[in-house]
N, C-alpha and C positions, 0 to 999 in steps of 0.2 A: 710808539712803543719800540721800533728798531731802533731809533734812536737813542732810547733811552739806555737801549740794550748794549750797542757800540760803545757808547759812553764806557760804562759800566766797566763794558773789556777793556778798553784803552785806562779808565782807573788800576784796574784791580793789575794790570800786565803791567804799568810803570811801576806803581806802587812797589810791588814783589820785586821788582829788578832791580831799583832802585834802593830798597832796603836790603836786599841781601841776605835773608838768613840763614840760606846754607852757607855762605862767604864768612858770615860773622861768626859760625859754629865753633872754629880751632882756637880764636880767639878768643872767644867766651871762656872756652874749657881751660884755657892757660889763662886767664886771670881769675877764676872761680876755681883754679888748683886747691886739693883739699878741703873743697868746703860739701858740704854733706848736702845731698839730693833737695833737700826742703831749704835749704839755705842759698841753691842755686836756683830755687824759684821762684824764691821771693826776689833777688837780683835779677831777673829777667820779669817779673811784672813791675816792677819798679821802672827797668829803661824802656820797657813798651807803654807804660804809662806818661810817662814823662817824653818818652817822643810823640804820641799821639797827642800831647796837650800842646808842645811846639809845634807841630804841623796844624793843629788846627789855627792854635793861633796866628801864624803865619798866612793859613787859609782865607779865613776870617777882616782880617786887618793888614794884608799884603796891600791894599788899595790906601789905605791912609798914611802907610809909610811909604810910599809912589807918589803921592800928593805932596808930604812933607819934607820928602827931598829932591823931589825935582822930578821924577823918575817915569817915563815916559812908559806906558806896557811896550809896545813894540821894541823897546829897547834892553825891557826885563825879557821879553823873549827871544830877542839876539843873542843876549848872554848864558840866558838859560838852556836855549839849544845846544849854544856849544860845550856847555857846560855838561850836558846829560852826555851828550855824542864824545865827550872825552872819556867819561867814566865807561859809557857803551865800548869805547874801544878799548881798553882797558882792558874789561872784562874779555872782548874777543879775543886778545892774546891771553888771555888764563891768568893774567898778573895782578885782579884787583884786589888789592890789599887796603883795605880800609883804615890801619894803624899796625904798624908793627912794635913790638913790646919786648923788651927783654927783661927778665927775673927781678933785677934790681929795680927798674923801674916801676913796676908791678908792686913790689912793696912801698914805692913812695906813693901811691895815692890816698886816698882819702878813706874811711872804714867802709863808706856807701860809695863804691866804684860803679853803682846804677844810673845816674845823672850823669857822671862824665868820668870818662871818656864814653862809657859803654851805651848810653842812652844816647849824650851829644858828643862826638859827631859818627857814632858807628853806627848807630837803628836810627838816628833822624840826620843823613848830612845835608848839604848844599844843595844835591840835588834836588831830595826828595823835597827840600820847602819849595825849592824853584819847581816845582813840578807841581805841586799842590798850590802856589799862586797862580798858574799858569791855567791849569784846571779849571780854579776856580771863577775866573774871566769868561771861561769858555761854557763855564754853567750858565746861562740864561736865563732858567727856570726853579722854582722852587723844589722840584720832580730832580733836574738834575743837580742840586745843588745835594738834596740829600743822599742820593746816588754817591756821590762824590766821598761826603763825611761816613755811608756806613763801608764803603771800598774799601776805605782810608784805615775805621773799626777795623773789618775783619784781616785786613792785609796785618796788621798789629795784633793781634789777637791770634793768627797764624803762626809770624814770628815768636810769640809767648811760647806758643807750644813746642815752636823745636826750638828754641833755646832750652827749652825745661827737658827734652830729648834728645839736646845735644850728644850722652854718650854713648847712644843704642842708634840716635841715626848717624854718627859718623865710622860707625863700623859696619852700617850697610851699605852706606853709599861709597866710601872710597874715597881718593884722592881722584882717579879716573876720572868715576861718575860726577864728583864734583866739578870736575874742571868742562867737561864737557857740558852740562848744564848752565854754566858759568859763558861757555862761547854763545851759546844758544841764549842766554838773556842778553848778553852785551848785543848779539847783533837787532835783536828787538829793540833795545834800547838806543843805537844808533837811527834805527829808519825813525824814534820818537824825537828825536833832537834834530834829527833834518827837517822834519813834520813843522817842528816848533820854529825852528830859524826859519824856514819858507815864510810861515805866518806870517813871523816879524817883518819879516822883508820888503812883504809884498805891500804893504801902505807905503813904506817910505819909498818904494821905486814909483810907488804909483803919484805920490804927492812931489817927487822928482821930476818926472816926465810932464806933470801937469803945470809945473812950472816954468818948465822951457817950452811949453806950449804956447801962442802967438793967444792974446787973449783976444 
């Protein structure tokens, strides 16, 4: 059961950090300019939908496209560490910016801006699949597997909510309080991506040394 419980934390703490949604909040609000309260909610279950069905699927089937191209886990977890530990520091200086947009651009998208950019790669990027393949490796059990998939739910289903309160929570929290919350994930998010790179590490040192061992 503590196990299952750790798990749990370590889901539900990347997840959050990794998606962002008080990060994505300014964002949202400037490309959802002028659109009416129920029309900014239906675009924000639209990109929590659509990234919780990426992420699953990437969950899912992360091992058959590892198989089909060659792709070693220890080696998804080298990249993925460093990959999370970039974005982690990132966040620790106050600078992570998921996309930045100017007006014009904003008018060239597409009528449904829910799928993309907003869905992929701002509520579901790089990291957070490499995180959720990474996870999902580390599930064993059927117990932590679905652990894992309702994290993954409610972590999305969270983001739903303040997207859709994006413009009452971003006049309580501040610029301040955003940023400072924003140090405090990234630096969570760094000790997850040294976590993950050790992992990776530690067979390929191990099957190193045992090579140069005298047999």
């Amino acid at each position: 059961m503590d196990s299952l419980i750790t798990f749990a934390l370590l889901c539900l703490t990347s997840f959050f950090t990794l998606t962002n949604p008080l990060g994505t909040m300014p964002v949202f609000l400037t490309m959802t300019h002028g659109m009416s309260e129920k029309e900014r909610q239906t675009v924000a279950s639209r990109a929590t939908l659509v990234a919780f069905i990426t992420i699953m699927a990437f969950a899912f089937f992360g091992q058959f496209l590892f198989s089909l191209f060659g792709i070693s886990a220890e080696g998804f977890r080298l990249a993925g560490g460093i990959l999370i530990f970039k974005i982690g520091f990132d966040m620790l200086q106050a600078r992570y910016t998921s996309m930045k947009l100017k007006d014009d651009e904003i008018k060239t998208y597409a009528n449904d801006i829910s799928i993309t950019p907003l869905g992929i790669p701002m509520v579901c990027g790089p990291g957070a699949i490499a995180n959720s393949i990474v996870l999902m490796q580390d599930a064993h059990s059927f117990e932590m597997k679905a652990v894992l998939v309702a994290s993954i739910g409610a972590i999305y289903l969270l983001t739903f909510f303040i997207l859709s309160a994006s413009t009452r929570l971003v006049k309580v929290i501040g610029e301040t309080g955003n940023n400072v919350m924003m140090r405090l994930m990234g630096l969570i998010l760094m000790v997850i991506g040294v976590e993950c790179f050790i992992t990776g590490l530690k067979p390929v040192v191990q099957n190193i040394l045992s090579g140069c061992l005298p047999g």
